[in-house]
C-alpha positions, 0 to 999 in steps of 0.5 A: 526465439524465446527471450527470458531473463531468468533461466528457467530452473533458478538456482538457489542463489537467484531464489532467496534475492529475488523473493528478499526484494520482493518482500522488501519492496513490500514492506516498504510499501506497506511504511508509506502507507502506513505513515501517510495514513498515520499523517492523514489521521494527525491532520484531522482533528486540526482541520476540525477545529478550522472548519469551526471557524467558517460560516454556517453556509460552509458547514452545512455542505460540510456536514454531508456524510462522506463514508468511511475511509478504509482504502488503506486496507485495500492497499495494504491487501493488494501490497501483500497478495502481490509479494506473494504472488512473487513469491510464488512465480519465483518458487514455481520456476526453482 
């Protein structure tokens, strides 16, 4: 017994709303990260000027190199590949 909620070749009606939300759901996600980044970035250089604050001792384990942070292009890719992926399923069943 086969259970689906599509019926296998969509209609046009089905196509366009399900790759609009799919998009949609996307770009929203890419907002998010995009303002968490850009608030991520604002809080930065306060807390530099804090951490001037605190002891030597504090500092000095500060200071130890952290690497770069670049996750949110990671997250923006996968957001992407994934809205297209999507996109993709829902064509190849039209």
């Amino acid at each position: 017994m086969e259970n689906e909620w599509l019926p296998s070749p969509l209609k046009p009606w089905q196509i366009w709303p399900l790759i609009v939300l799919g998009w949609a759901v996307c770009i929203a996600g890419l907002a998010v990260v995009s303002r968490l980044q850009t608030s991520i970035l604002g809080r930065r250089p306060r807390l530099e000027r804090i951490r001037a604050k605190f002891g030597a001792v504090f500092r000095e384990a500060w200071c130890i190199p952290k690497p770069h942070d670049d996750t949110y292009w990671l997250l923006y890719s996968f957001m992407l590949v994934g809205a297209g992926i999507v996109t993709w399923l829902v064509l190849a069943r039209a």
